[in-house]
N, C-alpha and C positions, 0 to 999 in steps of 0.2 A: 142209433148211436154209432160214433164209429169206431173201428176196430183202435185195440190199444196199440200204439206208438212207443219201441224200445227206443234207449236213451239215445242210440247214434242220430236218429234219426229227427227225433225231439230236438238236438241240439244241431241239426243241420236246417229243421226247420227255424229254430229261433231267431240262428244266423241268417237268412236267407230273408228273414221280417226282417230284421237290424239292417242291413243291408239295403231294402226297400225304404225304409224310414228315412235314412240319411239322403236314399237319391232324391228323395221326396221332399227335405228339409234342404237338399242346395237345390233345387229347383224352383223353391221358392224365396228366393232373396228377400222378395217385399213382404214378408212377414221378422219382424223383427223378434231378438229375444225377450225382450219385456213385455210384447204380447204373448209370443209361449209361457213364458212365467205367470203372465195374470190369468189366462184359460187353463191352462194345465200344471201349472207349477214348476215346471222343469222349462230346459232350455236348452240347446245347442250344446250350450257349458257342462250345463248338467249332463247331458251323456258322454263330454268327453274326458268326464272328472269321473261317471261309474264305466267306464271303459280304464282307466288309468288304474282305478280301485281294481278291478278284477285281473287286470297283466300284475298289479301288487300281488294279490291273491294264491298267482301261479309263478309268485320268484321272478317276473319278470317285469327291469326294470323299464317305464316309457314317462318324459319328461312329461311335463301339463304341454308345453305347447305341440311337441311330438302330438299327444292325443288330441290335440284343437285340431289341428291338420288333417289327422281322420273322419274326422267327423265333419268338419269343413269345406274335405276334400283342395284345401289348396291352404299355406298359408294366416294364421288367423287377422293379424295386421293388413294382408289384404284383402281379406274379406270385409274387415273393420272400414278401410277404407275405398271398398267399390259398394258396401252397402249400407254400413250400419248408419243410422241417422239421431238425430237426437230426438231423447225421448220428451214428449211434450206432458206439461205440468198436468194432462186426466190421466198417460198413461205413468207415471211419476207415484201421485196418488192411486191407484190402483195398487201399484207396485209394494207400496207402502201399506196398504192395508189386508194385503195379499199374503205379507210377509208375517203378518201378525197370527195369522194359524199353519202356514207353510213349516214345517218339519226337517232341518233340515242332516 
């Protein structure tokens, strides 16, 4: 088992996964958000709206698209329009029935 991890360190690990996640989610352009939404329930959005929740949390104020931008890493209208595609009538319906026990 390994040794216990104090808080500084837990939270520099956390950060340092978040951080990996995002290089990993704009690397991957061709994965769209209504496919994260139907496999995992979350999306791009979704972390830049619990990213915006927690600057809330700590008094600090960051607009929704401020937070798109970090998470995006450029932009969300550009990104919208160098990748987002339209979503076709299976993933539509997925989305749609996905929604129906999604928590939000």
């Amino acid at each position: 088992m390994a040794d216990p991890i104090d808080d500084k360190t837990q939270t520099e690990l956390e950060a340092a996964a978040f951080r990996r996640l995002l290089e990993h989610l704009r690397s991957r352009t061709d994965v769209q958000n209504i496919d994260l939404m139907n496999l995992a329930g979350f999306c791009r959005n979704c972390l830049s709206n619990w990213y915006q929740d927690a600057a809330k949390d700590k008094g600090i104020a960051i607009e929704k698209m401020a937070a798109r931008e970090i998470v995006y890493g450029m932009p969300y209208a550009d990104w919208q329009a160098k990748y987002q595609k339209e979503a076709s009538p299976e993933q539509q319906k997925a989305f749609a029935e996905s929604q129906k026990t999604h928590k939000h």
